[in-house]
C-alpha positions in Angstrom: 9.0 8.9 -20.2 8.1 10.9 -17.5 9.3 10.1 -13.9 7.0 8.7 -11.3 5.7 11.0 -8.5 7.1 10.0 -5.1 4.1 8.9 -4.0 3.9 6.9 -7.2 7.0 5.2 -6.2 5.3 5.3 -2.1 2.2 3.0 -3.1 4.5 0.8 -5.6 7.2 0.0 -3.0 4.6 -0.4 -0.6 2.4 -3.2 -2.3 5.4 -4.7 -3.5 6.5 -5.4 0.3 2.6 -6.6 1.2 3.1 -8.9 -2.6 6.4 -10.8 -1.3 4.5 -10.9 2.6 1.7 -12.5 1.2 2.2 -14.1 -2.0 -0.8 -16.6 -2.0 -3.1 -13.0 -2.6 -4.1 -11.7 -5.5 -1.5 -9.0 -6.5 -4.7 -6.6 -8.1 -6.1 -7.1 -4.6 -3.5 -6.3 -2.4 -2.5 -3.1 -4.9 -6.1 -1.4 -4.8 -6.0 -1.9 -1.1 -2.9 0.2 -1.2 -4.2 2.7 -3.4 -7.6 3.0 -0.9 -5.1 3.5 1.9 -2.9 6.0 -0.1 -6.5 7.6 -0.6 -7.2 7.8 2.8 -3.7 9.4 3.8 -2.9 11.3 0.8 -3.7 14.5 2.3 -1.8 13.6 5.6 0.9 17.2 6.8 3.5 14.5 8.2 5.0 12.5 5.1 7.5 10.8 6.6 5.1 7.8 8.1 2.9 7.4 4.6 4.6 4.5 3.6 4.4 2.4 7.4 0.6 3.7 7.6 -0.3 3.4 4.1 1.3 -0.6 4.1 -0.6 -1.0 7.9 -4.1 0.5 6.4 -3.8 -1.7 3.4 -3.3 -4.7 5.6 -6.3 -4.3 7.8 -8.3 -3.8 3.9 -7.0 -7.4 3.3 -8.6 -10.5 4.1 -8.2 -11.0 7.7 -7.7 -15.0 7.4 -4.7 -14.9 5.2 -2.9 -12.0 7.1 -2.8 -13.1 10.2 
C-alpha cells in the first residue's frame, strides 16, 4: 500500500474536523468542499496555514444556515 501524500492526509484531517463540527451535513458534501478549497490553495508557497485556510475556505463552500 502506498502511503498517502501529506496533503492527502491535509484534506482528510481537515474534513474530518468540519465532519465531527457539523455532523447533521452530508459527509460527501462537506469532503468535496474540502477538496475545492485544497484546489484553490494547492499551489499556495506558505504550507504551514493550508490546513486552517483549506478548513475556513471549505466552511464558507458550506451551507451558510447550518454553519453558523
Amino acid at each position: 500500500m502506498m502511503a498517502e501524500s501529506e496533503d492527502a492526509l491535509t484534506i482528510r484531517a481537515v474534513a474530518e474536523r468540519l465532519m465531527k463540527a457539523h455532523p447533521q451535513l452530508d459527509a460527501g458534501l462537506v469532503r468535496s468542499s474540502v477538496q475545492t478549497a485544497y484546489e484553490e490553495l494547492r499551489y499556495a508557497r506558505v504550507r504551514t496555514y493550508l490546513p486552517v485556510l483549506m478548513e475556513r475556505r471549505a466552511q464558507d463552500l458550506l451551507p451558510s444556515e447550518v454553519t453558523e
